[in-house]
C-alpha positions as CSV (number, residue, x, y, z in Angstrom):
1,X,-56.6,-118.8,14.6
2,X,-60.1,-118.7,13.4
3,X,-61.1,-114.9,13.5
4,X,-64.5,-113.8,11.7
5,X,-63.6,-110.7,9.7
6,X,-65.9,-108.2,8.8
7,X,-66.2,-105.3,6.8
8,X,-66.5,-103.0,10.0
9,X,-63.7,-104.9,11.6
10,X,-61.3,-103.8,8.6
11,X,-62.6,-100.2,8.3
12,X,-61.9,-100.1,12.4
13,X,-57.9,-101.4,12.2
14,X,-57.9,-99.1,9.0
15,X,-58.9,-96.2,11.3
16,X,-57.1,-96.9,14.0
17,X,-53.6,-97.5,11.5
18,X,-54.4,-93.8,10.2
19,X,-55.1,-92.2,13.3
20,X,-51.4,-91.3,14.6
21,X,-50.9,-90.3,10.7
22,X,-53.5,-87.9,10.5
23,X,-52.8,-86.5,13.3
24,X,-49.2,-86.2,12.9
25,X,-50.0,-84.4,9.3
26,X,-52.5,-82.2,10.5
27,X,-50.0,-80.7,13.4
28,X,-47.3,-80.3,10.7
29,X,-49.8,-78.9,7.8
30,X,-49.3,-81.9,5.5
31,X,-52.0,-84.0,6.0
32,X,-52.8,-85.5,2.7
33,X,-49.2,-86.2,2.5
34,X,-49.2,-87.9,5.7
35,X,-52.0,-90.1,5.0
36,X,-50.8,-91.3,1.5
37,X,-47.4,-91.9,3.1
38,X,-49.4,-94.2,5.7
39,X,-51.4,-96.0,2.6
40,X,-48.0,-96.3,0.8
41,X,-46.7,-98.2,3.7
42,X,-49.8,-99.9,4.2
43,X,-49.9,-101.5,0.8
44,X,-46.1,-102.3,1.0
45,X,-46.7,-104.3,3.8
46,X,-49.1,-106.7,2.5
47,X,-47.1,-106.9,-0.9
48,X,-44.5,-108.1,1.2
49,X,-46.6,-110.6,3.0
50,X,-48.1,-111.4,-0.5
51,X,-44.6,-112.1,-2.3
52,X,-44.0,-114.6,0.9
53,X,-46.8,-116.2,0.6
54,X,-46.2,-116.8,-3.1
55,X,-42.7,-117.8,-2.7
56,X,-44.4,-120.2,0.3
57,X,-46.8,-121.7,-2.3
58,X,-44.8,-122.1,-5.2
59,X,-41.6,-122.6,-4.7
60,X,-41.3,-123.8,-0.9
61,X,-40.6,-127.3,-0.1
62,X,-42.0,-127.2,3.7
63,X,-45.8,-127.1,4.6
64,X,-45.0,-124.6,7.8
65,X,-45.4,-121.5,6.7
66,X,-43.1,-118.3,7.4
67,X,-43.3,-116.2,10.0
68,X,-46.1,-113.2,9.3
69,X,-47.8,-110.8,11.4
70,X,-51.2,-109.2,12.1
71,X,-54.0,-110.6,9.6
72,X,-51.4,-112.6,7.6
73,X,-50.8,-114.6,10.3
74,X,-54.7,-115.9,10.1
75,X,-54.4,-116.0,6.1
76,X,-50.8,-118.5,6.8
77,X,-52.3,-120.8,9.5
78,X,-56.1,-120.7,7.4
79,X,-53.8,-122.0,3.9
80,X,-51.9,-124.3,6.0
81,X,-54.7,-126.3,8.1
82,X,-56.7,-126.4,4.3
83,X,-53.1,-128.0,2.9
84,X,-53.1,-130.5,5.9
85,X,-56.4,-131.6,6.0
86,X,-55.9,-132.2,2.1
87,X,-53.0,-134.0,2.9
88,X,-54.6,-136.4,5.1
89,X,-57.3,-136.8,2.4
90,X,-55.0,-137.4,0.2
91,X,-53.2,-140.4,2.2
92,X,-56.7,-141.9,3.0
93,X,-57.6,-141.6,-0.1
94,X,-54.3,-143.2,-1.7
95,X,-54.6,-146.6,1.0
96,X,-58.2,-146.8,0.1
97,X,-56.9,-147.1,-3.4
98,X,-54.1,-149.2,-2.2
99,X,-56.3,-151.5,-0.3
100,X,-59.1,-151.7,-3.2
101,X,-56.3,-152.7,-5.3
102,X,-54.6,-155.6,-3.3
103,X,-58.3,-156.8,-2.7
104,X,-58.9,-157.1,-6.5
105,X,-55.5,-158.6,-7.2
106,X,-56.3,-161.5,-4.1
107,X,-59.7,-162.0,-6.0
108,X,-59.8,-165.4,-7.9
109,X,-61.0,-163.6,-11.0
110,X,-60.0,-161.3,-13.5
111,X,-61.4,-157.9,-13.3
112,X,-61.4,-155.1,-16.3
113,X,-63.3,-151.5,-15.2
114,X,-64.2,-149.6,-18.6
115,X,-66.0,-146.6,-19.7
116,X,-69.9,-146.9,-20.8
117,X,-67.9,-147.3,-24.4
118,X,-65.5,-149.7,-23.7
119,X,-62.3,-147.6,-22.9
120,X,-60.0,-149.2,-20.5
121,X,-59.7,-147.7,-17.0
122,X,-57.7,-150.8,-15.1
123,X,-57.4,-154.2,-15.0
124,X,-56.1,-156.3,-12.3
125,X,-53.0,-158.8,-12.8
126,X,-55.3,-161.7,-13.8
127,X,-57.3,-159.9,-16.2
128,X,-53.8,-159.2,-18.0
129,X,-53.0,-162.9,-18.2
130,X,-56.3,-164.0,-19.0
131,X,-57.0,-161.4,-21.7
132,X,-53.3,-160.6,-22.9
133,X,-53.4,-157.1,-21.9
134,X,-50.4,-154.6,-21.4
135,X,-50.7,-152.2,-18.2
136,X,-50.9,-149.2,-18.4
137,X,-50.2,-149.2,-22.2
138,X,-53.2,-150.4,-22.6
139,X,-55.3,-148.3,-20.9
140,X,-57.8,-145.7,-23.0
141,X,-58.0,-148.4,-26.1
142,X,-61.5,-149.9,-26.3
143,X,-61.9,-153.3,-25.0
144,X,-63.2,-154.6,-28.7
145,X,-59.7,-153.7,-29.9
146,X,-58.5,-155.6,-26.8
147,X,-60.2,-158.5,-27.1
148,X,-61.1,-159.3,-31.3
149,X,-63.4,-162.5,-31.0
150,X,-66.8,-161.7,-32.9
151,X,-68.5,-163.2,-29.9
152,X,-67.3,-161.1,-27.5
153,X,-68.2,-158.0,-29.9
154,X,-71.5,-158.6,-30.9
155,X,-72.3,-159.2,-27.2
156,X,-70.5,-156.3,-25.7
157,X,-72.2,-153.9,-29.0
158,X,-75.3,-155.7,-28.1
159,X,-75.2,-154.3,-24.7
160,X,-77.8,-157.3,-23.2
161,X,-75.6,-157.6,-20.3
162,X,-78.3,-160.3,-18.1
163,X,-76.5,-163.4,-19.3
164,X,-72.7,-164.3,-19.0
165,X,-70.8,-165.5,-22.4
166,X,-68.5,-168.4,-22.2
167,X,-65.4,-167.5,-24.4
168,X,-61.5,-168.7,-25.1
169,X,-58.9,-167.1,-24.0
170,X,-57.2,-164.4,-26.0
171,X,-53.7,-165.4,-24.9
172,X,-54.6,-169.1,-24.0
173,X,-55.9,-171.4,-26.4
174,X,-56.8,-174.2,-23.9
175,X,-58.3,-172.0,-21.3
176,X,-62.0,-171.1,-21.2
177,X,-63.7,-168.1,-19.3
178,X,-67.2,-167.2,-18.4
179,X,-67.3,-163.2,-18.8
180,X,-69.7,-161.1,-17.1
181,X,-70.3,-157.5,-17.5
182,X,-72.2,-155.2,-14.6
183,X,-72.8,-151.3,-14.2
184,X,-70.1,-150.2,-12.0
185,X,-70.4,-146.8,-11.7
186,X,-71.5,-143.8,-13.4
187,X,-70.9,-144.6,-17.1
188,X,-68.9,-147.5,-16.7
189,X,-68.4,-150.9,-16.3
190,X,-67.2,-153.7,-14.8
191,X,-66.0,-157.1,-16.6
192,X,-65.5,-160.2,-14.4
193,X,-64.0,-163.5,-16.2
194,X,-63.4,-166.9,-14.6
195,X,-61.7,-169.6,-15.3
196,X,-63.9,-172.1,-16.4
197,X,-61.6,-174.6,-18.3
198,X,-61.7,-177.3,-15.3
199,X,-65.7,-177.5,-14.4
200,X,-66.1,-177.2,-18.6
201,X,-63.4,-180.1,-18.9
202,X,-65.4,-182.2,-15.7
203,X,-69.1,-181.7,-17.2
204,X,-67.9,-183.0,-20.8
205,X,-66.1,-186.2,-19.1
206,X,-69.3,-186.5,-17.3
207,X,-71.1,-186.3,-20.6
208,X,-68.8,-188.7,-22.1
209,X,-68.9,-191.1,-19.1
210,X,-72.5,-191.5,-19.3
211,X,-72.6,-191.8,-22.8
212,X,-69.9,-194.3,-23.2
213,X,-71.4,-196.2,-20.0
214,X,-74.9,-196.3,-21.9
215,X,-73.2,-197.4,-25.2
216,X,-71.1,-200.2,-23.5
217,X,-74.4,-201.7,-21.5
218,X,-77.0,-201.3,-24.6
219,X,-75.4,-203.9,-26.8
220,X,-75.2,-206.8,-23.9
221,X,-78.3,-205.8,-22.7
222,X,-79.9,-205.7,-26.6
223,X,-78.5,-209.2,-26.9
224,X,-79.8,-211.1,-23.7
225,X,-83.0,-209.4,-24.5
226,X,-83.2,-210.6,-28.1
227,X,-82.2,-214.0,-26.7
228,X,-85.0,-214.2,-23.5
229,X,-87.2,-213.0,-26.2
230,X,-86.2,-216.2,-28.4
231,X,-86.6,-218.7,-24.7
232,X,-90.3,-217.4,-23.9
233,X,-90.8,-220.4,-26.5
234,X,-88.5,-223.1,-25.6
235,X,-89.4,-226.0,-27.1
236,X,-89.2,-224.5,-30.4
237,X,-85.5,-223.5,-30.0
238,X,-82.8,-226.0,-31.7
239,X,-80.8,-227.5,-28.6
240,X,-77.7,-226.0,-30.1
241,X,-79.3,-222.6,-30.4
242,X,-80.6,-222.8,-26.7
243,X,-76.4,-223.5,-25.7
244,X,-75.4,-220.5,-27.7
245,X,-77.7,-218.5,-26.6
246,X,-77.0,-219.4,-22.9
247,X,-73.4,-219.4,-23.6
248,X,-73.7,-215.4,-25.2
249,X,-75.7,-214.2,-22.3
250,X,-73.1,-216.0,-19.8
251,X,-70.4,-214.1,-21.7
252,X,-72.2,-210.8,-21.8
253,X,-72.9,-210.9,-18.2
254,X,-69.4,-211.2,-17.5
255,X,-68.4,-208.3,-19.9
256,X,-71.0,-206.0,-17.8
257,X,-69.4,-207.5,-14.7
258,X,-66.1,-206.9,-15.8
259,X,-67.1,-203.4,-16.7
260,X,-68.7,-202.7,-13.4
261,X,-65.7,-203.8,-11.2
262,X,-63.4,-201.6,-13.7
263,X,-65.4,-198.8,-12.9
264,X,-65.3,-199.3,-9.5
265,X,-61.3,-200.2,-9.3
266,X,-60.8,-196.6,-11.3
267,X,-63.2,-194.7,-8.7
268,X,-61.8,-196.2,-5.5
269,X,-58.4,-195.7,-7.0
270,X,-59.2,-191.9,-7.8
271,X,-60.6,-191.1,-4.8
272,X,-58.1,-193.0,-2.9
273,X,-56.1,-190.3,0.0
274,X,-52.5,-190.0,-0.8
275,X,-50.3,-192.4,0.4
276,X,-46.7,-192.0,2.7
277,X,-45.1,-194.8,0.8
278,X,-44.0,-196.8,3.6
279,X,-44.8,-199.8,2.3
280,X,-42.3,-201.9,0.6
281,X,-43.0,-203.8,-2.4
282,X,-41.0,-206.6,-4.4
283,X,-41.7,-205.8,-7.9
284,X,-39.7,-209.3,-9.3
285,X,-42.2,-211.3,-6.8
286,X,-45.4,-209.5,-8.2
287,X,-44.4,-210.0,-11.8
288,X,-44.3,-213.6,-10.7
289,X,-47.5,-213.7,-8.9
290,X,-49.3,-211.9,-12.2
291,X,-47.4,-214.3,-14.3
292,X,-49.0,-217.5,-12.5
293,X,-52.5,-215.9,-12.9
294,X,-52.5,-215.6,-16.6
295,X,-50.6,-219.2,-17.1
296,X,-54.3,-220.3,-18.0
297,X,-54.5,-217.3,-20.5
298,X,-51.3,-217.7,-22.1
299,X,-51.8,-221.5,-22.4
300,X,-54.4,-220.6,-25.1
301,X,-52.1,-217.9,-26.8
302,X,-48.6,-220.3,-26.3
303,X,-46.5,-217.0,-26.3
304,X,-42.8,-217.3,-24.8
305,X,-42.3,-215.0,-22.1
306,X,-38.5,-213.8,-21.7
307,X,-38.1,-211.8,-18.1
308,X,-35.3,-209.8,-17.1
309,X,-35.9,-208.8,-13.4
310,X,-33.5,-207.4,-10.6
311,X,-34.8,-209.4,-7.7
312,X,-33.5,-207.2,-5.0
313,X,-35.2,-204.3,-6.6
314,X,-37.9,-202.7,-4.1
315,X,-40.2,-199.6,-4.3
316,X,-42.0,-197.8,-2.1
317,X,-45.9,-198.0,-2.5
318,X,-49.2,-199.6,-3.0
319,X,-48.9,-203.6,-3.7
320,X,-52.5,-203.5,-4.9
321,X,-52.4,-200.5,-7.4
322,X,-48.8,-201.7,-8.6
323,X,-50.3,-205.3,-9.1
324,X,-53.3,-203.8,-11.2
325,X,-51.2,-201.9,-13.3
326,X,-49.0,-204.6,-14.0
327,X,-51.9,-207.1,-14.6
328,X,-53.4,-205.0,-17.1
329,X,-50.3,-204.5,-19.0
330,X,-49.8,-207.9,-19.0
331,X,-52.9,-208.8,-19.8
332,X,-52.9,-207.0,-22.7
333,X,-49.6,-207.8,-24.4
334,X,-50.7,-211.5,-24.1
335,X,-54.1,-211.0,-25.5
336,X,-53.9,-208.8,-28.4
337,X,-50.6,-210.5,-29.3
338,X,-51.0,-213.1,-32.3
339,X,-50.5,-217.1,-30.9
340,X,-47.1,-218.2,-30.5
341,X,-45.7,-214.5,-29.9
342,X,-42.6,-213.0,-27.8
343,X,-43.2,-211.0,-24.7
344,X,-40.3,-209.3,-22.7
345,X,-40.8,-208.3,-19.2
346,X,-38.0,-206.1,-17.7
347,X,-37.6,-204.5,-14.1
348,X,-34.4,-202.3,-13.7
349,X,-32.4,-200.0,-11.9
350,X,-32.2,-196.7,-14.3
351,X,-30.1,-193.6,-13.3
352,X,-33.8,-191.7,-12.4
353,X,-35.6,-194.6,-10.6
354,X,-36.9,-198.5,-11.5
355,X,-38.4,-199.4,-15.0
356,X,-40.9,-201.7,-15.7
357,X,-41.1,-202.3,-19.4
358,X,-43.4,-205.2,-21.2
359,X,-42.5,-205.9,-24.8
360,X,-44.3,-207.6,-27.1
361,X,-44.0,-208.2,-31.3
362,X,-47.6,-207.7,-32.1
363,X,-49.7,-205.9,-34.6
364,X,-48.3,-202.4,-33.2
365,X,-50.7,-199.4,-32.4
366,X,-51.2,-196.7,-35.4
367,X,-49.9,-193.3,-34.4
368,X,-53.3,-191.8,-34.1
369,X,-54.5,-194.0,-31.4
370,X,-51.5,-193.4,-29.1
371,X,-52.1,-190.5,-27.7
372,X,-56.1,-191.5,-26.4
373,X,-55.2,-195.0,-25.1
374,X,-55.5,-194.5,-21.3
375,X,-59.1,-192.3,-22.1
376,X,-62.1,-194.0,-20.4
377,X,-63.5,-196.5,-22.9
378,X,-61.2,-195.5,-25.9
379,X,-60.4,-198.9,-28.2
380,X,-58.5,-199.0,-30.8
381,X,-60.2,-202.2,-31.6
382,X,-64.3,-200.8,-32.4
383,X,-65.5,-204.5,-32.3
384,X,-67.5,-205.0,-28.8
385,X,-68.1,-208.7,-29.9
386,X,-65.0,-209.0,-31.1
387,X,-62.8,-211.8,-28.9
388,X,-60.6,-209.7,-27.7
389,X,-62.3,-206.3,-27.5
390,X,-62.4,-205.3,-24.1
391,X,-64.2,-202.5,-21.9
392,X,-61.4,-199.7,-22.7
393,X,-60.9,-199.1,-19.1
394,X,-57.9,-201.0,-18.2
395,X,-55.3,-198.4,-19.4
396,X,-57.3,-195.8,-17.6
397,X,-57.0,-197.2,-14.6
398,X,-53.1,-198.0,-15.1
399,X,-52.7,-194.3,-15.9
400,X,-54.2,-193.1,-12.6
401,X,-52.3,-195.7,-10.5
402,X,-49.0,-194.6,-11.9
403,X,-50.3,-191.1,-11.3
404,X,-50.8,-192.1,-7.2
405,X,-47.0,-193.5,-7.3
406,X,-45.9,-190.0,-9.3
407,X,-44.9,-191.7,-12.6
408,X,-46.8,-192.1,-16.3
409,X,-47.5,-194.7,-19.0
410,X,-44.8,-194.7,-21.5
411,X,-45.6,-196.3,-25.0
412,X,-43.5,-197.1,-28.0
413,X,-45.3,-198.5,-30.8
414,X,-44.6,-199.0,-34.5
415,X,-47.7,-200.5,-36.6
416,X,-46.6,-203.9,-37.7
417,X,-43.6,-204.2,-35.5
418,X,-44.2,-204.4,-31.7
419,X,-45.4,-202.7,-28.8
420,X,-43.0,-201.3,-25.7
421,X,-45.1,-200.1,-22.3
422,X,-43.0,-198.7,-19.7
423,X,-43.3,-197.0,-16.9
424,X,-40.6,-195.3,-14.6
425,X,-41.0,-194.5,-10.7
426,X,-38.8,-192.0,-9.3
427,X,-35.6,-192.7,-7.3
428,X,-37.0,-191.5,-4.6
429,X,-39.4,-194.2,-3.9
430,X,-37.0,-196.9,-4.4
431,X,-35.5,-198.9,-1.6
432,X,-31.8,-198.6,-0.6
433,X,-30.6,-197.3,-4.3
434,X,-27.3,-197.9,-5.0
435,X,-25.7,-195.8,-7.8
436,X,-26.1,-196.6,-11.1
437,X,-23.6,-198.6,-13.5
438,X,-25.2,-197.7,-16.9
């Protein structure tokens, strides 16, 4: 109710309490006994009001307090509006919290709040897969204990917070994070860690890329140079030199031509928009149309080509990437396969989709090079003179065609007993399936 008390308010309502007392013990000659009696009754009264309000406090389960008169009433409503107001406080407070902590689960980064010395106050839900951590177990252990790597200690004990520290996951050994650690609040601190591991994986292929693409055009380039070097004097060149030398430049100029079209195929074909797969494509009349291309190759190599194809076998998808994939592999069994070899080309119905398989009885590929074979630029054979090194970019580009058409390169290789590459499209590109017989 909001009444100002005062000391001369009280001494007035004591007054006026005593009043009928005193003068009710003064008419019947016992007024000292009259007023304690009043002050007995006085102080009984508010230990009655006090007990309630103690049993209202304490042990109550309702915020409305009892019923009370005179100045207890005031002292009831006064506790009552404080326990509301701290009430609402207390729910604002709590969605604040709640919202604070939804935003910093929907942030894309792990976050880790800390004392000045490292002691765990919270971590969001990515900061826990990231790091490893255990909520709330956790919580109070310093985050050197949490996360061990000397890196990460030196540079938290170093306390040189300006620059961020690219480490390695604690609980994943493929994933890299950039860690950065801010003033937060008062004597503490916040961590932040991204995820890193793509945009590291994308600047070290770009690396790569241009240091392979430099290494593949120096030594054509150091060769036609060496050899214009050699025709600034013509007439003292051999006539069979001066028809090698054209004849290496003519080669070497189509090696960077080739290379520069590969390039070009694996870009377009990367960057290429997903496709609805409405096309139909005729696998057995591709493999036919590759086979005529490379009669002129294989005439050199005189291998015998065994083919086992299911001609009313369609798929759904891209005639062009299908063709390249099947050109390179192809290619490849006839050209590193020794003269006068066997090659078996196979297109079937499986149980899970359509198989193309191309098998061939050459040298084999060691185990160690099986696993890098569709890298850019990766040969197993070093030799860039060699006659049948190539640019290392056909399996590449084979790899990210099959990826368009939701399949992968499948090799089986034993050194000195064959090749087998394979690849399987799903079932559910393949045209009118029937059920399988195997």
């Amino acid at each position: 109710m909001g009444r100002d008390y005062t000391l001369y308010a009280i001494f007035k309502g004591l007054v006026i309490y005593l009043l009928p007392f005193a003068v009710l013990g003064w008419l019947l000659n016992i007024f000292w006994p009259a007023l304690a009696i009043a002050l007995a009754l006085k102080l009984a009264w508010h230990y009655y009001f006090q007990f309630r309000l103690s049993r209202w406090l304490w042990d109550s389960r309702t915020m409305l307090p009892p019923k009370a008169l005179g100045l207890w009433t005031d002292i009831y409503d006064g506790i009552y509006r404080t326990l509301r107001r701290n009430q609402f406080r207390r729910r604002a407070l709590t969605t604040l919290l709640k919202r604070f902590r939804q935003a910093s689960e929907a942030l894309p980064d792990a976050a880790i709040v800390m004392q000045e010395d490292g002691t765990l106050i919270w971590s969001n839900k990515l900061a826990q897969i990231y790091f490893g951590l255990q909520w709330p177990s956790d919580s109070g252990i310093r985050i050197t204990n949490l996360i061990r790597q000397p890196r990460f200690v030196d540079y938290f004990n170093a306390a040189d917070f300006s620059e961020s520290i690219i480490l390695g996951s604690p609980a994943h050994s493929s994933m890299e994070l950039d860690i950065r650690i801010m003033p937060y609040a008062d004597n503490q601190y916040l961590l932040v860690a991204q995820d890193v591991t793509q945009l590291r994986k994308l600047e070290r292929m770009r690396k790569d890329f241009v240091a392979n693409v430099s290494h593949e055009l120096k030594t054509p380039l150091t060769v036609m140079q060496g050899y214009l070097e050699m025709l600034e004097d013509p007439e003292r060149m051999p006539v069979k030199q001066l028809h090698k030398a054209i004849g290496d430049m003519q080669s070497q100029t189509e090696r960077m031509q080739n290379m520069v079209s590969q390039l070009l195929e694996l870009s377009r074909i990367e960057s290429s928009s997903p496709d609805s797969f409405s096309h139909e494509v005729n696998v057995s009349q591709l493999i036919a149309t590759v086979l005529r291309e490379v009669e002129l190759l294989n005439a050199e190599k005189q291998h015998h080509i065994d083919l086992d194809l299911d001609a009313d076998l369609s798929v759904y998808g891209s005639e062009e990437k299908l063709r390249t994939v099947i050109m390179n592999l192809v290619n490849n069994a006839i050209k590193y396969t020794p003269s006068g070899g066997e090659l078996r080309i196979s297109w079937k119905r499986k149980r899970l989709g359509a198989e193309f398989a191309i098998k061939d009885n050459g040298p084999g590929i060691a185990a160690k090079h099986q696993q890098r074979l569709t890298e850019r630029f990766y040969r197993v054979d070093k030799d860039r003179n060699s006659a049948t090194g190539g640019t290392g970019l056909g399996l590449s580009i084979v790899k990210h065609a099959l990826d368009y058409h939701r399949s992968h390169l499948q090799l089986y290789s034993i050194e000195g007993q064959g090749s087998r590459f394979s690849f399987l499209l799903p079932s559910e590109l393949v045209v009118s399936a029937k059920p399988d017989s195997e």
